[in-house]
TORVEX-920261 format. One record per residue (C-alpha): residue in three letters; y, z, x. Coordinates in nm, 2 decimals, m for minus. Example, Ala and Ser with C-alpha at 12.3 -4.5 7.8 and 13.67 -1.06 7.14 Angstrom:
REM residues 2
zalum/v/w/u
ALA/m0.45/0.78/1.23
SER/m0.11/0.71/1.37
//
This chain:
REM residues 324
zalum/v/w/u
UNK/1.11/6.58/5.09
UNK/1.28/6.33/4.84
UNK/1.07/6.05/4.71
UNK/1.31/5.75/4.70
UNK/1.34/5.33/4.67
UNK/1.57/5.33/5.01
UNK/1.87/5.30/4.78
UNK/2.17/5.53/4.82
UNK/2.19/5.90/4.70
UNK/2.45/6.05/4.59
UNK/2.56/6.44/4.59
UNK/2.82/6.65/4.44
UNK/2.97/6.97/4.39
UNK/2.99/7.02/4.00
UNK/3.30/7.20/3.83
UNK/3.03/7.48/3.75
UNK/2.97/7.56/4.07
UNK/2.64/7.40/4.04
UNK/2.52/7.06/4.25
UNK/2.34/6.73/4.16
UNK/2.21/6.45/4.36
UNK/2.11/6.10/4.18
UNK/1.88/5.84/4.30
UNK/1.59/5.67/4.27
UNK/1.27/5.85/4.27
UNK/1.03/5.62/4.37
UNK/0.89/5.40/4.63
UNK/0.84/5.09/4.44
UNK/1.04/4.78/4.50
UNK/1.20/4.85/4.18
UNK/1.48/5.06/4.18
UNK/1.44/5.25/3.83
UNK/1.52/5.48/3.72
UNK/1.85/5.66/3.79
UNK/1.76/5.97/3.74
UNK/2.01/6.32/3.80
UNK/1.86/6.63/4.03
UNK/2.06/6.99/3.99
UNK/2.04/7.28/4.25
UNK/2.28/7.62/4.29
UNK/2.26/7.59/4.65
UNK/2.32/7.24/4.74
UNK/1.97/7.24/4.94
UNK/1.72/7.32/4.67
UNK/1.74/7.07/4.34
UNK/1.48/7.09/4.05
UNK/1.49/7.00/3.67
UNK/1.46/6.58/3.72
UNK/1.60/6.37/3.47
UNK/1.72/6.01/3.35
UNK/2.05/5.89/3.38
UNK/1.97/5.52/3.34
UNK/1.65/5.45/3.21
UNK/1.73/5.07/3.07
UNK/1.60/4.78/3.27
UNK/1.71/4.42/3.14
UNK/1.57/4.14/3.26
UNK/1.76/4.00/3.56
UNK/1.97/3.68/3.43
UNK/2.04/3.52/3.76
UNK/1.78/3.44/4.06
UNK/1.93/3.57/4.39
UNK/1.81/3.72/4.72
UNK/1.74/4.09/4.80
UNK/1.84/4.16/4.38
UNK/1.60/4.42/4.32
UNK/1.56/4.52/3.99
UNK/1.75/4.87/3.84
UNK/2.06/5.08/3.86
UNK/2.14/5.16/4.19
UNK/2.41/5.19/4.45
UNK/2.53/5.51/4.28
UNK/2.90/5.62/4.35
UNK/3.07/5.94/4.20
UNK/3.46/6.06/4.25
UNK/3.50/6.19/4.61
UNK/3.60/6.53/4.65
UNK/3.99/6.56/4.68
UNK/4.02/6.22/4.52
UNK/4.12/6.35/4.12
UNK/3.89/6.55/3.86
UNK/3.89/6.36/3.53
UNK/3.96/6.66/3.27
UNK/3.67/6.86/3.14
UNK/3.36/6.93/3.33
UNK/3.13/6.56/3.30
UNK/3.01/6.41/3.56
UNK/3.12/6.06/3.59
UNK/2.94/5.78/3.84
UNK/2.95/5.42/3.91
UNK/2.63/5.21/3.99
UNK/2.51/4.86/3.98
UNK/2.22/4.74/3.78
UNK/1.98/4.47/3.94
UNK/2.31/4.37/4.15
UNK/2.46/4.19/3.82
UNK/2.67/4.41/3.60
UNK/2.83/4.75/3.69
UNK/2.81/5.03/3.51
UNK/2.97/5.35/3.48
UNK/2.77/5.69/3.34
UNK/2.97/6.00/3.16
UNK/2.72/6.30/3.22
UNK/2.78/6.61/3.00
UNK/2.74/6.91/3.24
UNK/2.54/7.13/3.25
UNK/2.33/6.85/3.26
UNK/2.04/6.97/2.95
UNK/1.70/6.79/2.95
UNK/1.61/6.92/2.61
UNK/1.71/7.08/2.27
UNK/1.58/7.38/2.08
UNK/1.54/7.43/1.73
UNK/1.67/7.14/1.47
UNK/1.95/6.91/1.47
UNK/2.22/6.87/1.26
UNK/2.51/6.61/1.36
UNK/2.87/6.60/1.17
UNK/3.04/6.28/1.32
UNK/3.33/6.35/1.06
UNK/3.41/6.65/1.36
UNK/3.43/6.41/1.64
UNK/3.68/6.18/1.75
UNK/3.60/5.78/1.70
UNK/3.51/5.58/2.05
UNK/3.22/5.58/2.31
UNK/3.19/5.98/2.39
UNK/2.94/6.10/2.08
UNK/2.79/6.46/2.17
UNK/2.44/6.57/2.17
UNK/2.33/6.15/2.19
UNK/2.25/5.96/2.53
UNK/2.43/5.64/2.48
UNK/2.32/5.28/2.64
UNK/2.63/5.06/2.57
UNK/2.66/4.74/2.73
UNK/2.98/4.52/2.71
UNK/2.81/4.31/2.45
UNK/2.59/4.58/2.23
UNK/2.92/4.84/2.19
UNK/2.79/5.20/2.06
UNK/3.02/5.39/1.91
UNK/3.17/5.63/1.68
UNK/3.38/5.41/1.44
UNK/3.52/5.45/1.05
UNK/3.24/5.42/0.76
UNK/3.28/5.05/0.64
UNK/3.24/5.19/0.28
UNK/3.48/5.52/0.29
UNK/3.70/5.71/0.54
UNK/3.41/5.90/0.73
UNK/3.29/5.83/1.06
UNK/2.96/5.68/1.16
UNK/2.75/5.60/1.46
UNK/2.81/5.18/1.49
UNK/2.57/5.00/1.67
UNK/2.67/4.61/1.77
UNK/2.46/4.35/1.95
UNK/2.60/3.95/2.04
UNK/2.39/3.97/2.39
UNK/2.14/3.72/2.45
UNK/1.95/3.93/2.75
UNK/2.01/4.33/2.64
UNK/2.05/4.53/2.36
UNK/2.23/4.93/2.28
UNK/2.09/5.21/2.21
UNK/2.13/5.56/2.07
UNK/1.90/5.87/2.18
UNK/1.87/6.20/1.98
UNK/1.67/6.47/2.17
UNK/1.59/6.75/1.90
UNK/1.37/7.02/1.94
UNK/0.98/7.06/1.91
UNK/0.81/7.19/1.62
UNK/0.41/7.14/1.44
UNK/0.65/6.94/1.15
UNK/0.94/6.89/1.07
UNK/1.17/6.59/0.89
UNK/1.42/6.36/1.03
UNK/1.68/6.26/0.79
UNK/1.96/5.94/0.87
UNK/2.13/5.72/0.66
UNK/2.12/5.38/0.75
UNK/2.33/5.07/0.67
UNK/2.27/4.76/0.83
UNK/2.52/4.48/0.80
UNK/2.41/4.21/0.99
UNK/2.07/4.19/1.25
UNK/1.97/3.86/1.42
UNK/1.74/4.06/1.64
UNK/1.49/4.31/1.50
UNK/1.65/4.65/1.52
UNK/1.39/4.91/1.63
UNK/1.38/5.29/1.53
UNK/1.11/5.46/1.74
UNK/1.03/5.84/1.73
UNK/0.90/5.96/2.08
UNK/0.77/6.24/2.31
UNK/0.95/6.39/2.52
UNK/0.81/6.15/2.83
UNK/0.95/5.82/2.61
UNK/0.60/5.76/2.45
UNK/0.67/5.60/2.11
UNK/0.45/5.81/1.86
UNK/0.61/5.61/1.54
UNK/0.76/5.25/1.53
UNK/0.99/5.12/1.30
UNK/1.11/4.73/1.27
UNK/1.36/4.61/1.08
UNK/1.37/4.18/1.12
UNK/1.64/3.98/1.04
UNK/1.55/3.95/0.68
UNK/1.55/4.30/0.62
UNK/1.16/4.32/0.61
UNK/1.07/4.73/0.73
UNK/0.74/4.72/0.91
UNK/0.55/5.07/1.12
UNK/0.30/5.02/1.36
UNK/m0.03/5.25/1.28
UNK/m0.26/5.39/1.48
UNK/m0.48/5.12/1.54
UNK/m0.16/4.89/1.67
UNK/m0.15/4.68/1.32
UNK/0.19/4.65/1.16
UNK/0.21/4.75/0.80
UNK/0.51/4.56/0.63
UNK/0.66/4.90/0.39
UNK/0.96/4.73/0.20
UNK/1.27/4.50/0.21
UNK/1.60/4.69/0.35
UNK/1.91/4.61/0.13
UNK/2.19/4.47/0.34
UNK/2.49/4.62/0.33
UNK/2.42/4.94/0.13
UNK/2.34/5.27/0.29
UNK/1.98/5.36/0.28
UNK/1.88/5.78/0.31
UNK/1.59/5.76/0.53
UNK/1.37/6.05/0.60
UNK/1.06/6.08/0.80
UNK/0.80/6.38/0.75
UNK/0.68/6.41/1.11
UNK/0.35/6.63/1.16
UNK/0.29/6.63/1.54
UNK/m0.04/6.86/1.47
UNK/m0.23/6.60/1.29
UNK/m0.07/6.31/1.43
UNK/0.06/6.16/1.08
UNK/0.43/6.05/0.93
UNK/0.58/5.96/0.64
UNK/0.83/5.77/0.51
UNK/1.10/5.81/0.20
UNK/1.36/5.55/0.12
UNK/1.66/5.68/m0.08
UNK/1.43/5.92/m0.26
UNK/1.11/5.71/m0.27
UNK/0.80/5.75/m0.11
UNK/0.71/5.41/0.03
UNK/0.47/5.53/0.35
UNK/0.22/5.80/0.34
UNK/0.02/6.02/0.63
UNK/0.03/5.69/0.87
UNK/m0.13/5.75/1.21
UNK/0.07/5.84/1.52
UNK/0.07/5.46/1.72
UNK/0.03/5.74/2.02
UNK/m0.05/6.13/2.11
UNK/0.23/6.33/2.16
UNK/0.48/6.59/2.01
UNK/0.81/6.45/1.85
UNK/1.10/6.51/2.06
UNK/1.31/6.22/2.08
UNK/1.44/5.93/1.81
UNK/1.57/5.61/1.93
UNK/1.77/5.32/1.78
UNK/1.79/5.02/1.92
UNK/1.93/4.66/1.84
UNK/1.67/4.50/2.00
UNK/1.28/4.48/2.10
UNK/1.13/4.74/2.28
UNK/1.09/4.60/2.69
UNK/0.98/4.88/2.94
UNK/0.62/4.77/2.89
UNK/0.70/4.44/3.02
UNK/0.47/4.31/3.34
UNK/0.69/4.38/3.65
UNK/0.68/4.03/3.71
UNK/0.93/3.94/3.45
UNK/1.21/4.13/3.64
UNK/1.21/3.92/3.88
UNK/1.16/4.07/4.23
UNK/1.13/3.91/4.56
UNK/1.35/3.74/4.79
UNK/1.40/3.38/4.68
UNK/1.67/3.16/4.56
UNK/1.48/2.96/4.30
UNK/1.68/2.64/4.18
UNK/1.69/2.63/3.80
UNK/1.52/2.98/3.77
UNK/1.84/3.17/3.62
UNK/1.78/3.22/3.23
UNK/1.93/3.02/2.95
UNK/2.30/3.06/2.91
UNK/2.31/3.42/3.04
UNK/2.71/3.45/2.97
UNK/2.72/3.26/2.61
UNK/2.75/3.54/2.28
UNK/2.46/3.50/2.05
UNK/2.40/3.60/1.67
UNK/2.52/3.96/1.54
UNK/2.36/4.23/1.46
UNK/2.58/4.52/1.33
UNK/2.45/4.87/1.20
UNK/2.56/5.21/1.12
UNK/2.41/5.55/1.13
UNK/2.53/5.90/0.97
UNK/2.40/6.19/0.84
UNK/2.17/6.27/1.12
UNK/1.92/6.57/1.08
UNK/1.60/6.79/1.13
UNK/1.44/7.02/0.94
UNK/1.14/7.25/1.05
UNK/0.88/7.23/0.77
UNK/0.62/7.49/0.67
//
């Protein structure tokens, strides 16, 4: 009864006792996304949800590349156990780079209640609980030493010309409540996007921050309303009054109020918040990733494998607080 791209599937007995498949639920050309299944039986699996949602732009031309992660392999029973219970699988993406995904079992799909994330209690490198992680080789996300003092923070680095990280927090629903980060931002040569979303990935508020610093939020009628200028290299508290009822944030910058009952740039009830080194891309045409079975001379993009500028910014002091 599956629904799937004609890509492989992969099943496996968890160390909960529990089983998952992944794959890729649709019939498009496309394979995307990678997406986890989980059943008690191992013949009944329910409660879909993403692995691999990221889809870069293909770099090279080639035949029967179609776009997405896919190919999915996990650790063959009798073959080791990695220590703890995480599921760990290896896939391609659009036939270019391989990847490998650490899934926190159970495998959760959502959060309740507010948020309130300590990186000082966890150990620095790649692993940071409660966050989905997208880490490419070039845009490293990690838990790394405050630049300014000897606590940890979220580091988020980008020198790839064709993909970008990023860093998911899924907190839990409320009528309002406030979202509170500090933020200090070293170095961007891309625009470094904050977006809070719903729980399908539809971006109800939209931060930019460009190279030069310069904050913008995108309002309800899709205009962008430039807020302030962000310091570089000084730690900023950010907090963001979220009312999902009426559809309206706001914005305070270290202490200041420098947005006021802005418009949702979508419906929807808060859920998500994502951070990401680069420019929002899953509402590009399907076009641009390049499907079909051709070897075009001269069609691979610009210097796919050459570094580009640096972008480099840290996060702490995450948080959410159910208003009144």
């Amino acid at each position: 009864s599956f629904t799937y791209s004609g890509a492989k599937i992969w099943g496996q007995k968890l160390d909960d006792g529990s089983y998952a498949l992944l794959y890729n639920p649709t019939n498009a050309s496309e394979r995307h996304p990678l997406c986890i299944a989980v059943g008690e039986d191992g013949l009944n699996y329910n409660n879909l949800a993403v692995v691999h949602g990221e889809l870069p732009v293909k770099r090279y031309w080639g035949v029967e590349k179609r776009p997405g992660p896919q190919y999915v392999r996990g650790i063959v029973e009798g073959n080791g156990n990695p220590p703890g219970d995480d599921l760990w699988v290896v896939y391609s993406v659009s036939k270019e780079d391989i990847w490998i995904s650490r899934i926190p079992i159970p495998a959760n799909r959502n959060v309740q209640g507010p948020v309130k994330d300590d990186f000082d209690l966890v150990k620095t490198g790649r692993y940071i609980p409660g966050w989905n992680i997208y880490s490419p080789q070039w845009c490293p996300v990690k838990l790394v030493k405050d630049p300014e003092s000897d606590h940890n923070c979220m580091m988020m680095k980008d020198v790839d010309p064709y993909d970008y990280g990023k860093a998911t927090r899924v907190f839990g629903i409320a009528p309002r409540q406030k979202i509170d980060f500090e933020l200090y931002v070293k170095s961007n040569s891309e625009p470094f996007e904050i977006d809070v979303c719903d729980s399908a990935g539809a971006r109800l508020i939209q931060l930019s921050i460009d190279a030069d610093g310069n904050i913008k939020a995108l309002d309800g009628t899709k205009n962008w309303k430039n807020i302030q200028v962000l310091p570089k290299e000084k730690w900023m508290d950010i907090s963001i009054d979220v009312d999902s009822e009426k559809g309206l944030y706001s914005l305070e910058m270290d202490g200041k109020s420098v947005l006021k009952k802005m418009h949702f740039a979508a419906g929807g009830q808060a859920e998500r918040i994502d951070f990401r080194t680069g420019e929002y891309r899953l509402d590009r045409p399907i076009q641009e990733y390049k499907i079909g079975d051709q070897s075009i001379p001269g069609f691979d993009e610009s210097e796919p494998d050459r570094p580009t500028g640096k972008t480099v910014v840290y996060l702490k002091g995450f948080s959410t607080t159910i208003m009144e």
